[in-house]
Residue, then its C-alpha position, 0 to 999 in steps of 0.5 A: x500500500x505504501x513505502x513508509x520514510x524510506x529516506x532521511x527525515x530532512x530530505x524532501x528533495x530525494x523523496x520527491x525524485x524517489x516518488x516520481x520513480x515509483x507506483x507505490x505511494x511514499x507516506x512521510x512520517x518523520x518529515x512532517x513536524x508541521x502543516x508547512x512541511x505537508x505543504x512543501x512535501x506535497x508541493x514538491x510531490x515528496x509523498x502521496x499519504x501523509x502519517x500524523x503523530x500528535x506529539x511529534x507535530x507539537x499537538x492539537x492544533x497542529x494536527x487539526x492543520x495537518x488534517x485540513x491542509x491534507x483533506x483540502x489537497x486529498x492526500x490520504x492521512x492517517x494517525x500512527x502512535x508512539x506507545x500512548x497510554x489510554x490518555x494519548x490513545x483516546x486522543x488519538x481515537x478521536x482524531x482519526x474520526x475527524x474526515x481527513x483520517x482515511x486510511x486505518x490508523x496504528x493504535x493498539x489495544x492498551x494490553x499490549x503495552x500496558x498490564x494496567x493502563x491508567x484510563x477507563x475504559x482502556x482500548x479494547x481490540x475487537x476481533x474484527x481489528x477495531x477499537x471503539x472511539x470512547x463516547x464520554x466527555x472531553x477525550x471519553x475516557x475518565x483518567x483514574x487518578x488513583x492508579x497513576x498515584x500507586x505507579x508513580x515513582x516520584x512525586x513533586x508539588x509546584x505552586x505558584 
């Protein structure tokens, strides 16, 4: 389906020449820190599928960019993960809903990285490869407090 970053992260030149040369569409993960590099990436033709990763794009807003700036130009996007727990998971979830996200995104079940995760209710695979988007409000998940206090290592008060 696609050759995912086969070149250096800073190379959007050499991506480009490569894609030109290929049937199989280039998807850019590490290159895209931004909704400028998506607009360079495709303007050079660098790519054909964008990956986003919320924490490497530096957020929210910047992947809401990304998305509309990708939905715009109909470069297929989809959502990878970087071993979340249920907090960046439901995140992430919630992102892939949005219209932009059109190829299957990389999240996992929170038992395949985590005994216990620190949100109810955890990702749960289905048989059928899906996970449920959560429906409660705010990110749908409600974060156990608790839970995080017993794993903690550390603890540190700040004020202001």
């Amino acid at each position: 389906m696609m050759i995912e970053q086969p070149l250096d992260e800073d190379d959007l030149v050499d991506h480009a020449k490569l894609q030109r040369t290929l049937h199989t569409p280039i998807c850019l993960d590490e290159s895209i820190r931004h909704v400028e590099d998506a607009r360079k990436a495709v303007e050079l033709g660098s790519c054909r599928i964008i990956n986003v990763k919320v924490a490497r794009v530096g957020g929210l807003t910047q992947v809401r960019k990304i998305e509309a700036f990708c939905r715009t130009h109909h470069v297929p996007l989809w959502c990878g993960g970087m071993l979340e727990t249920g907090i960046g998971r439901a995140i992430n979830l919630a992102l892939t809903t949005l219209p932009g996200f059109t190829l299957p995104e990389d999240t996992s079940a929170s038992s395949r990285y985590f005994h216990q995760d620190i949100v109810d209710p955890p990702a749960v695979l289905h048989n059928d490869g899906t996970i449920d988007v959560p429906q409660g409000p705010g990110i749908g998940v409600n974060v156990l407090i608790d839970r995080i206090q017993t794993l903690a290592t550390d603890h540190q008060r700040f004020e202001a």
